[in-house]
Structures are given as structure tokens and as C-alpha cells.
ROSE-4610 file (N, C-alpha, C; in Angstrom, 1 decimal, always signed):
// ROSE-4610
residu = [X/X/X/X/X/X/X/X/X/X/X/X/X/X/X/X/X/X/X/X/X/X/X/X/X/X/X/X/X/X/X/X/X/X/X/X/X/X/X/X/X/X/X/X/X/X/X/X/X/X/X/X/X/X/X/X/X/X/X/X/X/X/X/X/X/X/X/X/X/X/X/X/X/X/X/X/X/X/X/X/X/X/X/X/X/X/X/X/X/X/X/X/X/X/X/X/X/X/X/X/X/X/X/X/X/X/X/X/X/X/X/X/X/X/X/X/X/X/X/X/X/X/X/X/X/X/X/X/X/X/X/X/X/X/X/X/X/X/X/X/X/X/X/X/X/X/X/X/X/X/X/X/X/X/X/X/X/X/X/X/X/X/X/X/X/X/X/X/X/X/X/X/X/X/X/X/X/X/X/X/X/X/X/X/X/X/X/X/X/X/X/X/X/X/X/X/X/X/X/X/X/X/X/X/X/X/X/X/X/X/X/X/X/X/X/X/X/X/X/X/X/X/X/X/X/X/X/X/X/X/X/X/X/X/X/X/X/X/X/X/X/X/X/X/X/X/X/X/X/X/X/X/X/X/X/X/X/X/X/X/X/X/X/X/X/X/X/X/X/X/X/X/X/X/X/X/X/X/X/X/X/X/X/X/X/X/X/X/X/X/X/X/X/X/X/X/X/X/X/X/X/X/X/X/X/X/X/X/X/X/X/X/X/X/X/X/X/X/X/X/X/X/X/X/X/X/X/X/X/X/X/X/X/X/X/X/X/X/X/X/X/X/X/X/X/X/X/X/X/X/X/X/X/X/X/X/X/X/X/X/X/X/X/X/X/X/X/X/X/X/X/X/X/X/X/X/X/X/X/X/X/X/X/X/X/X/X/X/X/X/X/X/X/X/X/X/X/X/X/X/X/X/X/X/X/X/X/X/X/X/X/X/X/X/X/X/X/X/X/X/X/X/X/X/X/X/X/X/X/X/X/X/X/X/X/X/X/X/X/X/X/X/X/X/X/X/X/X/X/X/X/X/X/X/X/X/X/X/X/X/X/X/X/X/X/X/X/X/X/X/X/X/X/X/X/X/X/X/X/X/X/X/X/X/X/X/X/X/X/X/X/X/X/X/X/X/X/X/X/X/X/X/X/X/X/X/X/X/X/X/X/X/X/X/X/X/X/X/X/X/X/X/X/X/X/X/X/X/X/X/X/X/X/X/X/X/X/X/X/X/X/X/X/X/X/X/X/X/X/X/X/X/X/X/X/X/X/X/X/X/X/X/X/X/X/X/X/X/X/X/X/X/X/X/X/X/X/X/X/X/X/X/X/X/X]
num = [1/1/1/2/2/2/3/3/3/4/4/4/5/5/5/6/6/6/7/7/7/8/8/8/9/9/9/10/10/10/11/11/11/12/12/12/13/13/13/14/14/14/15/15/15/16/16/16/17/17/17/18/18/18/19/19/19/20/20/20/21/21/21/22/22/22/23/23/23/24/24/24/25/25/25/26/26/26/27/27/27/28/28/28/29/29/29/30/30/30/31/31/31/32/32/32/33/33/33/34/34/34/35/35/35/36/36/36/37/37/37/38/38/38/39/39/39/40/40/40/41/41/41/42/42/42/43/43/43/44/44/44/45/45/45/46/46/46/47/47/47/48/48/48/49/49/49/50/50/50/51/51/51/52/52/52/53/53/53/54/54/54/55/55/55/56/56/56/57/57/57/58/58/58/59/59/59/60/60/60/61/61/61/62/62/62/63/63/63/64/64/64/65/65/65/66/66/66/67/67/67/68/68/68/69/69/69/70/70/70/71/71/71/72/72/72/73/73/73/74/74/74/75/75/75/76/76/76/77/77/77/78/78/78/79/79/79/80/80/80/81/81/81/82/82/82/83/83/83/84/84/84/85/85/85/86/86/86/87/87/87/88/88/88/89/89/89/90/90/90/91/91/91/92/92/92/93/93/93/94/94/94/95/95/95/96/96/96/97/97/97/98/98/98/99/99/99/100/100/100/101/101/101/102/102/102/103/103/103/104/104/104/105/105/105/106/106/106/107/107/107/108/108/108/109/109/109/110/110/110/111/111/111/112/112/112/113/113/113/114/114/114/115/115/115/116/116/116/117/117/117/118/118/118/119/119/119/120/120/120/121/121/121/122/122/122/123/123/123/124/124/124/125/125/125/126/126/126/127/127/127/128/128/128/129/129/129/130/130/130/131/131/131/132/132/132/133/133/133/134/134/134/135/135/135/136/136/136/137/137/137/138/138/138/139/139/139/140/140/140/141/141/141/142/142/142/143/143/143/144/144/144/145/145/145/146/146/146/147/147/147/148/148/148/149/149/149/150/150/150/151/151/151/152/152/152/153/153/153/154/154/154/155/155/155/156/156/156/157/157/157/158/158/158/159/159/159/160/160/160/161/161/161/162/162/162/163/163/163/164/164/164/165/165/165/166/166/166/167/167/167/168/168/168/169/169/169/170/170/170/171/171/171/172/172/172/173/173/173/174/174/174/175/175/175/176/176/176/177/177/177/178/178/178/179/179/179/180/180/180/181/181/181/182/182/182/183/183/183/184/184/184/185/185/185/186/186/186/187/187/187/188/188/188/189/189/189/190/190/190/191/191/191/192/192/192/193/193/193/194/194/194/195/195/195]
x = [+0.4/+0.1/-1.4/-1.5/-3.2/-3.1/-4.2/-4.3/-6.0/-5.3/-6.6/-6.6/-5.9/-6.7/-6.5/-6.8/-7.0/-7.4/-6.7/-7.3/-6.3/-7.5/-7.0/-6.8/-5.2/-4.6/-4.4/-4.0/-3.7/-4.1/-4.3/-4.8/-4.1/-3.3/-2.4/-2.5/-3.6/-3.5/-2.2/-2.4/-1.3/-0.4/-1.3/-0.7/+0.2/-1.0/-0.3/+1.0/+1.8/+2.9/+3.1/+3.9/+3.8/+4.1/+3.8/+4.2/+5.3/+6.1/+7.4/+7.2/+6.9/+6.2/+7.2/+7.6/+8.5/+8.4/+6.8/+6.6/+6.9/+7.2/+7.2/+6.2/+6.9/+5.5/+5.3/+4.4/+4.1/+3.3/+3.6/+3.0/+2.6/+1.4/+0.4/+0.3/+0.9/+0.7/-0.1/-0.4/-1.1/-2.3/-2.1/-3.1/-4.3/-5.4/-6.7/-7.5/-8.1/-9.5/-8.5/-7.2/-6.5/-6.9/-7.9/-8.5/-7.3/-6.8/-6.2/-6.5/-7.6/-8.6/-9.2/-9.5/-9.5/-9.2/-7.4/-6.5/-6.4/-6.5/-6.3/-7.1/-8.2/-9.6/-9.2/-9.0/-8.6/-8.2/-6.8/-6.0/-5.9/-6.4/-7.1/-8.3/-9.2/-10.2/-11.3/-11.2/-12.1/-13.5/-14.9/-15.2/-15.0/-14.9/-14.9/-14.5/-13.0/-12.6/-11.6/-11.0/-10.2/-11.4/-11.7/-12.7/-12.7/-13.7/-13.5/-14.5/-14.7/-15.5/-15.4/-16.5/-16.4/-16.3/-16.0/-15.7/-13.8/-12.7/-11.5/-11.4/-10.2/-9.2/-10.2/-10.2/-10.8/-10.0/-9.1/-8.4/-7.2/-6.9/-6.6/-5.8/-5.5/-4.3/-3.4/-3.1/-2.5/-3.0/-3.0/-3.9/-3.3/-3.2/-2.0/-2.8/-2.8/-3.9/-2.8/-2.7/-2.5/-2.7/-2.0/-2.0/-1.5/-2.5/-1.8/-1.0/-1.1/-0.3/+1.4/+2.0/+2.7/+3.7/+2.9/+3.1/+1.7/+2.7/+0.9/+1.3/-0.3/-0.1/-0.6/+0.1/-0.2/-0.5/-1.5/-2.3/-2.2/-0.8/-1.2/-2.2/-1.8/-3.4/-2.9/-4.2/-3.8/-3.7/-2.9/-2.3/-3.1/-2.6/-3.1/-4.4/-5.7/-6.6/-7.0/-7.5/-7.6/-8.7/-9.5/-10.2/-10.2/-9.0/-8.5/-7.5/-7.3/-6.4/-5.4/-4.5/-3.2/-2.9/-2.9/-2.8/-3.0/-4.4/-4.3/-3.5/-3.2/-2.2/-0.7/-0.6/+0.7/+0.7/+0.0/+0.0/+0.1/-1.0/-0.7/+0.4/+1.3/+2.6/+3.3/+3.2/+4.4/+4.4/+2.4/+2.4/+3.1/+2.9/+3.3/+5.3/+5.8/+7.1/+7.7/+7.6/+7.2/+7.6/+6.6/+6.2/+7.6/+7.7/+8.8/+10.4/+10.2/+11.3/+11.7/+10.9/+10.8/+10.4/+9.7/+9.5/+10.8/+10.7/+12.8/+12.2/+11.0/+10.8/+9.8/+10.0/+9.9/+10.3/+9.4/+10.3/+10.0/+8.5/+8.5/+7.3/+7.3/+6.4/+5.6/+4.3/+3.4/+3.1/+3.6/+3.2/+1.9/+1.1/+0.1/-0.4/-0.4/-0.9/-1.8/-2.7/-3.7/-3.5/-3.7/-3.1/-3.4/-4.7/-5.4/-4.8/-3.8/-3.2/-1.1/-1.3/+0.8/+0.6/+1.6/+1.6/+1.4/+0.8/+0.7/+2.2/+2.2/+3.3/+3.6/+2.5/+2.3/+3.1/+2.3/+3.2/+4.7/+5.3/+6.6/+7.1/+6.7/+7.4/+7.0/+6.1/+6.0/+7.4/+7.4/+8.3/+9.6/+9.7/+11.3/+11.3/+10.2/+10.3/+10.9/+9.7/+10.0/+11.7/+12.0/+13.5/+14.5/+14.2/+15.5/+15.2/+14.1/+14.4/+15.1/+15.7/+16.4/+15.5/+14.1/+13.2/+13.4/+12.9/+12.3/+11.0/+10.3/+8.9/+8.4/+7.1/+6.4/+5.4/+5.4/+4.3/+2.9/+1.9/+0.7/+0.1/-0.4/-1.3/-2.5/-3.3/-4.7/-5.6/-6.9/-7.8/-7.8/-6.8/-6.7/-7.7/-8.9/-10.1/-10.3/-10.7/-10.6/-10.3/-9.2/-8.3/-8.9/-8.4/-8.1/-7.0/-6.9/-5.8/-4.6/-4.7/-4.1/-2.9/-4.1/-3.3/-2.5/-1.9/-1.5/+0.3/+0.5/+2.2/+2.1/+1.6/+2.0/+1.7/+0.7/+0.4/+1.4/+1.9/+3.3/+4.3/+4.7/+5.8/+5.3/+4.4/+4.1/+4.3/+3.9/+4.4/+5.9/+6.8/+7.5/+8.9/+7.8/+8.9/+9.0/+7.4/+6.8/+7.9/+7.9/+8.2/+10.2/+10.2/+11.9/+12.3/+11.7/+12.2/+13.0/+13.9/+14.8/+14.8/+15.3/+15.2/+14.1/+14.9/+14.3/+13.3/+12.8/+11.5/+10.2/+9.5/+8.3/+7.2/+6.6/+5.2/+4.1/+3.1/+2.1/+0.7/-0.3/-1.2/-2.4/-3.1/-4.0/-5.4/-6.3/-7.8/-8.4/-8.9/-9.8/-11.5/-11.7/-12.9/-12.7/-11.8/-11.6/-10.3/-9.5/-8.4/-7.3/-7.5/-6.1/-4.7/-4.0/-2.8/-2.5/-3.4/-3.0/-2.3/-2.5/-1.6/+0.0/-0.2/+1.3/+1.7/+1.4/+1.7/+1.5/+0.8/+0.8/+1.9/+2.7/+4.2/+4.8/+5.4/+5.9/+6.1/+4.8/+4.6/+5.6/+5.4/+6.0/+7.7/+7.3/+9.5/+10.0/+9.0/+9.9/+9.3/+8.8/+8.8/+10.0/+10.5/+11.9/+13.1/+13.1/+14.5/+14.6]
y = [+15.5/+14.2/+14.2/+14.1/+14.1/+12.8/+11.9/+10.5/+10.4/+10.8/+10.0/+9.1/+7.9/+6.5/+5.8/+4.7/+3.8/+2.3/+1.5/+0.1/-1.1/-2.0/-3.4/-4.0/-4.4/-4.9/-6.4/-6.6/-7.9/-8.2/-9.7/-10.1/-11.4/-11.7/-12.5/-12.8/-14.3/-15.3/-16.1/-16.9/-17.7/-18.2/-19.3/-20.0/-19.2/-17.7/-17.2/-16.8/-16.5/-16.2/-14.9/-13.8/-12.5/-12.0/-10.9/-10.5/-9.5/-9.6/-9.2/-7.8/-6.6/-5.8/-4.6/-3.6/-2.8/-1.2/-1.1/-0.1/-0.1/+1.0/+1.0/+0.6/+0.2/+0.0/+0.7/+0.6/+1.6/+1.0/+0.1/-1.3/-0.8/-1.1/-0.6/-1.8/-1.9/-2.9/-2.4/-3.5/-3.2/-4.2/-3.9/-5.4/-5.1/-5.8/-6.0/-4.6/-4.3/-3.1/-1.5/-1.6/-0.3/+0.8/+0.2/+1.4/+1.3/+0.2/+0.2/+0.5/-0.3/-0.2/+1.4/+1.9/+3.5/+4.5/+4.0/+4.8/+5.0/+3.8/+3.8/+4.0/+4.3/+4.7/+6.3/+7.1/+7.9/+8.6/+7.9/+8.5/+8.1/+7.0/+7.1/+8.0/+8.6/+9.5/+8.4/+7.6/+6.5/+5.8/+5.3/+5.3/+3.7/+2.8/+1.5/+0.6/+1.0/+0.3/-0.8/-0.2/-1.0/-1.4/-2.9/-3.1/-3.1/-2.2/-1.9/-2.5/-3.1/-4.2/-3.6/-3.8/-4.1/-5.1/-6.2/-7.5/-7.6/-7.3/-7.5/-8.5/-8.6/-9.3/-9.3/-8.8/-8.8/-9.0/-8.1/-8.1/-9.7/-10.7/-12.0/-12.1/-11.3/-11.3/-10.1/-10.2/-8.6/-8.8/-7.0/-6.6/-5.4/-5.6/-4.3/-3.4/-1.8/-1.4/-0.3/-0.2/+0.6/+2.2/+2.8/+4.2/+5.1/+5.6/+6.7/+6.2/+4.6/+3.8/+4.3/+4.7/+4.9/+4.5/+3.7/+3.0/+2.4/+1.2/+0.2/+0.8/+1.1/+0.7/-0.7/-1.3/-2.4/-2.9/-3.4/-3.5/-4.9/-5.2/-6.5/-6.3/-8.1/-8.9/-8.0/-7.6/-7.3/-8.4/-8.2/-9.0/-9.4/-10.3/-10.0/-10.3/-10.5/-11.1/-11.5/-11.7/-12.5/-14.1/-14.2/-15.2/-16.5/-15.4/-16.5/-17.8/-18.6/-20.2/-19.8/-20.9/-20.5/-20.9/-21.6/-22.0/-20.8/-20.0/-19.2/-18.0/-17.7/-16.9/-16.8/-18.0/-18.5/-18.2/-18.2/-17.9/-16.6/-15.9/-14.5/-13.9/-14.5/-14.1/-14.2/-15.6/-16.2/-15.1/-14.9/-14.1/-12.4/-12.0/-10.8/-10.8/-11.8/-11.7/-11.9/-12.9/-13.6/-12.1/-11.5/-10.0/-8.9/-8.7/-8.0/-8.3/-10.1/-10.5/-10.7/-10.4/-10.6/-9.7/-8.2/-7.5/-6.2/-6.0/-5.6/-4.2/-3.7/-2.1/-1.5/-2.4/-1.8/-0.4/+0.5/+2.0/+2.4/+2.2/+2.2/+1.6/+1.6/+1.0/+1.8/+1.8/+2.7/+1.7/+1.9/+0.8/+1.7/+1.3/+1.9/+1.5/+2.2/+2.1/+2.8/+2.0/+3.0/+3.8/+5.1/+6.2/+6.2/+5.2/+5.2/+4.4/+3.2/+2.2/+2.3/+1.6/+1.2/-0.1/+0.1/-0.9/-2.3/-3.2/-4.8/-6.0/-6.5/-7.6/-7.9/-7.9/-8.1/-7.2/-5.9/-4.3/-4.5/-4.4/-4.9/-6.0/-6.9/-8.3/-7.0/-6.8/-6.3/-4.8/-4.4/-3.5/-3.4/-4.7/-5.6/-6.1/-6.9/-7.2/-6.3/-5.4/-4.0/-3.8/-3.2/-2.9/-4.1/-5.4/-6.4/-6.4/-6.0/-6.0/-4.8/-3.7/-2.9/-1.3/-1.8/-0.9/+0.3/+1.3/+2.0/+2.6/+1.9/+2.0/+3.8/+4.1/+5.4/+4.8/+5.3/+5.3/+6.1/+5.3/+6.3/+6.2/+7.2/+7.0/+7.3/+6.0/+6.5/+6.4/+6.4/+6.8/+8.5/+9.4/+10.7/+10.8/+11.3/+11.9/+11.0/+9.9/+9.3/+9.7/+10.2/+11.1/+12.6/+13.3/+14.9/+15.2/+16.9/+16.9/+17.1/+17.6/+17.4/+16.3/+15.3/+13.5/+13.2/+14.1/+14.0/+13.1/+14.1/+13.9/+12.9/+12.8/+11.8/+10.1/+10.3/+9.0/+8.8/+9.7/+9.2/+8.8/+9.5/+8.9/+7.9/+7.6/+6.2/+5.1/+5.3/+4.8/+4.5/+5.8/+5.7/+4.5/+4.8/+4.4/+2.3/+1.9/+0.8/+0.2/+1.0/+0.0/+0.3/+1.4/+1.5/+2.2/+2.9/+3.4/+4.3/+4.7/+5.4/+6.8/+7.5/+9.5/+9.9/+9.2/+10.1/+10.0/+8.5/+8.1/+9.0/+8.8/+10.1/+9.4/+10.5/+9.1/+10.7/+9.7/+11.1/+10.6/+11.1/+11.6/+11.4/+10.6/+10.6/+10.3/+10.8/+10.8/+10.4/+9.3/+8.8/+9.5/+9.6/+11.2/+12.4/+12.6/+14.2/+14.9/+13.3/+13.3/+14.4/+14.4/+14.9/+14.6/+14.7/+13.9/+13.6/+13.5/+12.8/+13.5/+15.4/+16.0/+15.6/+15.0/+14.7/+13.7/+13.1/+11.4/+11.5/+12.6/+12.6/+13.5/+14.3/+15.0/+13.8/+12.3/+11.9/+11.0/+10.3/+9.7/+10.4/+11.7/+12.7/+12.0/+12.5/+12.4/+11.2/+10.0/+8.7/+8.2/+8.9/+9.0/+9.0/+10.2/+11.1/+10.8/+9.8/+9.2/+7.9]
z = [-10.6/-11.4/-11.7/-12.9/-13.4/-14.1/-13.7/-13.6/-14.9/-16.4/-17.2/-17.7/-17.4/-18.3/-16.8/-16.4/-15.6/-16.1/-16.1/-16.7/-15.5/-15.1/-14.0/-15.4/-15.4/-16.5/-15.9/-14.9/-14.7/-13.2/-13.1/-11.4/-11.4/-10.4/-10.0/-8.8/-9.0/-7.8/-7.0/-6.0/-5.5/-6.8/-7.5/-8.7/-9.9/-10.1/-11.4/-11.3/-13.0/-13.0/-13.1/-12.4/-12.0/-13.6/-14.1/-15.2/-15.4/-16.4/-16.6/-16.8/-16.2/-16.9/-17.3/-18.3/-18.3/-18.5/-17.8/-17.2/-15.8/-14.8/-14.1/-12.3/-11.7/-10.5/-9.0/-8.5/-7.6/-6.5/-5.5/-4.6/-3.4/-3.1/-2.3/-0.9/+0.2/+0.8/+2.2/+3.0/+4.2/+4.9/+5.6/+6.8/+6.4/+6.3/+5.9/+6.8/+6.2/+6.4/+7.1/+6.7/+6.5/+5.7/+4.8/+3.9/+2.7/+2.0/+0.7/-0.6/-0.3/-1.8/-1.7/-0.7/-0.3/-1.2/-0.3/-1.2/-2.9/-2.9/-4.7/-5.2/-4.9/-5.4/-5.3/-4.4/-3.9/-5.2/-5.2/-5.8/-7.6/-7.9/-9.3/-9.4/-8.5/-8.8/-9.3/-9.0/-9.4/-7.7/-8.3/-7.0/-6.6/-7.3/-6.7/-7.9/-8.1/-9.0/-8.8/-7.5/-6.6/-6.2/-5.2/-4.6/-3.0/-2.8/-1.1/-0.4/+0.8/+1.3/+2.8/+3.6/+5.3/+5.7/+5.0/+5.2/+5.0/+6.0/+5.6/+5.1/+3.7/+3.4/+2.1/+1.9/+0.0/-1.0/-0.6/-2.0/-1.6/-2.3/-1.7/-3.0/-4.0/-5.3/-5.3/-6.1/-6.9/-7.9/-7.8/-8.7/-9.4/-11.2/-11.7/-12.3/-11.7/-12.1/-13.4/-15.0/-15.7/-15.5/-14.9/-14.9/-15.7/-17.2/-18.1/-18.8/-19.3/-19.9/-19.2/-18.3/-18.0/-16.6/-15.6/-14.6/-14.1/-13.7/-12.7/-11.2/-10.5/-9.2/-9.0/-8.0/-7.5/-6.3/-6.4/-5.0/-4.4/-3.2/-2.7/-2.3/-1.6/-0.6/+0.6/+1.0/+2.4/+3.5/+4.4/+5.5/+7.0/+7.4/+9.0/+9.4/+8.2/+8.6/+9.4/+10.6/+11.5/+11.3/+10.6/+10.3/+9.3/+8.6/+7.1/+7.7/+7.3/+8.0/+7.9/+8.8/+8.3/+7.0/+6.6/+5.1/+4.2/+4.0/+3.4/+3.7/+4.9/+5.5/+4.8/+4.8/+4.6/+2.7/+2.4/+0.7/+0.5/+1.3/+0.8/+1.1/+2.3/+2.8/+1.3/+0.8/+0.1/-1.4/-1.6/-3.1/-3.0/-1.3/-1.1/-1.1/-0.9/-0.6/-2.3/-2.8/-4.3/-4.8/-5.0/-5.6/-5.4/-4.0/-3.8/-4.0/-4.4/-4.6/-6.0/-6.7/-7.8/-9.1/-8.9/-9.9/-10.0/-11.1/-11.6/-11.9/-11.8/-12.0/-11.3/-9.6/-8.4/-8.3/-8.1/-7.5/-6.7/-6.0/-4.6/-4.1/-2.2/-2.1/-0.8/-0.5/-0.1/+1.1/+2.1/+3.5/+4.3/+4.6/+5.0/+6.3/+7.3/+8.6/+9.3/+10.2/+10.7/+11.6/+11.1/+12.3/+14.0/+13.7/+15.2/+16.4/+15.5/+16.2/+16.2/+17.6/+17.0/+16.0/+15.1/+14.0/+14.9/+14.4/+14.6/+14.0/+15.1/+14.6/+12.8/+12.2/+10.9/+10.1/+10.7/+10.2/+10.4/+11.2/+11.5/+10.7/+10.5/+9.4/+8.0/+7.8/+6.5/+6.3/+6.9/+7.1/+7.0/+7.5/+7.4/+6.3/+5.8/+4.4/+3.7/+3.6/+2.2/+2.8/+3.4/+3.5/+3.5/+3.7/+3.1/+2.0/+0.7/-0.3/-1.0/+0.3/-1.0/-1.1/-0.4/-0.8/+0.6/+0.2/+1.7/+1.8/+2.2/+2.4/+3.0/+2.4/+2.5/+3.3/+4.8/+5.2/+5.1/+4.8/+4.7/+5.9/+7.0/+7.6/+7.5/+7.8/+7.1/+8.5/+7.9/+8.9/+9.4/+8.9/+9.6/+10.0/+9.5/+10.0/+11.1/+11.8/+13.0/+14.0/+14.1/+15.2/+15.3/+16.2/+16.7/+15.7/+15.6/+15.1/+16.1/+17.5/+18.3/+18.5/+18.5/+18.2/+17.3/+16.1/+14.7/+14.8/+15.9/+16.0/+16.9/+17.4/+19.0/+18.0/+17.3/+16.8/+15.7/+14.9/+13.5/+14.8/+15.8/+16.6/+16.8/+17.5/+17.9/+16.7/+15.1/+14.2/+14.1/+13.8/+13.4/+14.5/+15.6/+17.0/+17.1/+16.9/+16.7/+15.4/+14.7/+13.1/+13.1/+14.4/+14.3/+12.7/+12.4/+11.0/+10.8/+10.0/+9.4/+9.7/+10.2/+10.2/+9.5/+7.9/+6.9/+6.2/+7.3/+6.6/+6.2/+5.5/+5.1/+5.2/+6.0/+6.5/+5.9/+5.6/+5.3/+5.8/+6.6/+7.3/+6.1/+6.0/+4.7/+5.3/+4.4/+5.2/+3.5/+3.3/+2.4/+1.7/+3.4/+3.3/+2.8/+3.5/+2.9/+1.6/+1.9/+0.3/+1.1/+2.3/+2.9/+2.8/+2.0/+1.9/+0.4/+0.2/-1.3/-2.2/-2.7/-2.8/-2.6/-1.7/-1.1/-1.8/-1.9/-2.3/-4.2/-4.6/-6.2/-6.1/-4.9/-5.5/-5.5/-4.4/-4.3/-5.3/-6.0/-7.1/-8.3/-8.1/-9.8/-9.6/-7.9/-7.8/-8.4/-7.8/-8.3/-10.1/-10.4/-12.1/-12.7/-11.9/-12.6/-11.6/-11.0/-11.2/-11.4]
């Protein structure tokens, strides 16, 4: 996959109305300072166009980023914040669910976990989300570089064990520093193009 045009086409707060779009989508979810905005930087080849912060919970909309005039990736709010109210909590839940309950050229969605940790209660609701909608979530694990490589397997089982997931779930190992993985995830991206 070679990624040349990039355009943030649309940003959709609590209030806005999601857009009907009839290109395809590609939904980036995950708990606050997982390294989201990372990824997508990452993998647009772009340095800060997603916006990335050390301050979690930044990104607080969706955000539809135009890829190659040919599919949006889209970037929820990330989740789980710890210092945001419930109130705001409870919104981003509603804009993240909203989203998955509602866009008709969903093809897949990219759950992202930090390889360093067992998924958090959050992870789990999100998890269950993505799959009562139908979907089967790709796990990314990020942070690679963080870890040993030693630690590589013992920590996806500990994922895959935590979130209870499917056999044939495909989790991929991704490092933001060093773009370890992404290869991977631009074959996976081609696959769900083409069906």
C-alpha cells in the first residue's frame, strides 16, 4: 500500500452528525496515550498530522482522515482517561458506540493495546463492543520497543487471554519508533480493500 494524498476531511464532535460517506472506512480505536495518533502518523508517513500529545485523551472527536481519495482512516476518541468526568466519559463512550453503530462502510477496525500491559476493563467493553457490532477487531500491539524481545509471546497471550478472543484473531506487534509492524497492517489494509 503506498499512501500519496492524505487530507483530515471531516471532525465530528459529541453534537455532529456522522457523515454518510461511500468510500470506505478503516477505525482506529484505543484507551488514551496507547500511541494512536502514533500509529496513524506512522502509517500515513506523515509527522503530526494526526495529533499526538503527552497529555492523554486528545483526540475527544472523530476524526476522517482521506486516504488516496480512496478510503478514510478514522480515528476515535480515545477511551479510559482517567481524569476526564463522568459526563465527558460518558459522551465519548456514546460518540464511539454511535460510530460503530452506525457507519454502513465499516470494513474494519484496528483495536490497539499496549503490549506492556493486560488489557484494562475499558479494553474489554471496547472489545465486546467491536464484535457485537458484527466487526472482528485487529489487535495492534503497540509500545513494541518497550519490551524485550523475549517478552513478545508471553505478552500477545496475555492479550489475547485478557480480551478472550477468537483463534483466529490477528494481533500484530507494532513499534511507532522503529515502524515494526506496519508492513503488516499495510498487507492487511490491501486485503480488506479487495473484498
Amino acid at each position: 500500500m503506498v499512501i500519496k494524498n492524505v487530507n483530515l476531511e471531516k471532525v465530528c464532535g459529541v453534537t455532529s452528525k456522522l457523515p454518510d460517506n461511500k468510500l470506505m472506512e478503516i477505525a482506529f480505536a484505543g484507551k488514551s496515550n496507547v500511541g494512536k495518533s502514533s500509529l496513524i502518523n506512522g502509517l500515513m508517513n506523515r509527522k503530526s498530522l494526526a495529533r499526538t500529545s503527552s497529555k492523554p485523551g486528545k483526540t475527544q472527536t472523530i476524526n476522517y482522515y482521506n486516504i488516496n481519495e480512496e478510503m478514510y482512516f478514522v480515528d476515535l476518541p480515545g477511551y479510559g482517561y482517567a481524569t476526564a468526568n463522568v459526563q465527558v466519559k460518558a459522551q465519548w463512550g456514546k460518540l464511539i458506540e454511535d460510530y460503530l453503530h452506525q457507519s454502513k462502510v465499516l470494513r474494519a477496525v484496528f483495536l490497539l493495546i499496549d503490549i506492556r500491559h493486560a488489557p484494562s476493563e475499558n479494553d474489554r467493553i471496547m472489545y465486546d463492543w467491536i464484535v457485537d457490532r458484527g466487526h472482528k477487531p485487529i489487535i495492534i500491539a503497540t509500545k513494541l520497543d518497550k519490551i524485550k524481545k523475549s517478552q513478545i509471546n508471553k505478552q500477545i497471550k496475555l492479550i489475547c487471554d485478557t480480551l478472550d478472543v477468537e483463534d483466529d484473531t490477528t494481533v500484530i506487534p507494532y513499534s511507532a519508533i522503529t515502524k515494526q509492524g506496519r508492513d503488516e497492517i499495510y498487507e492487511l489494509i490491501d486485503q480488506v480493500k479487495q473484498t
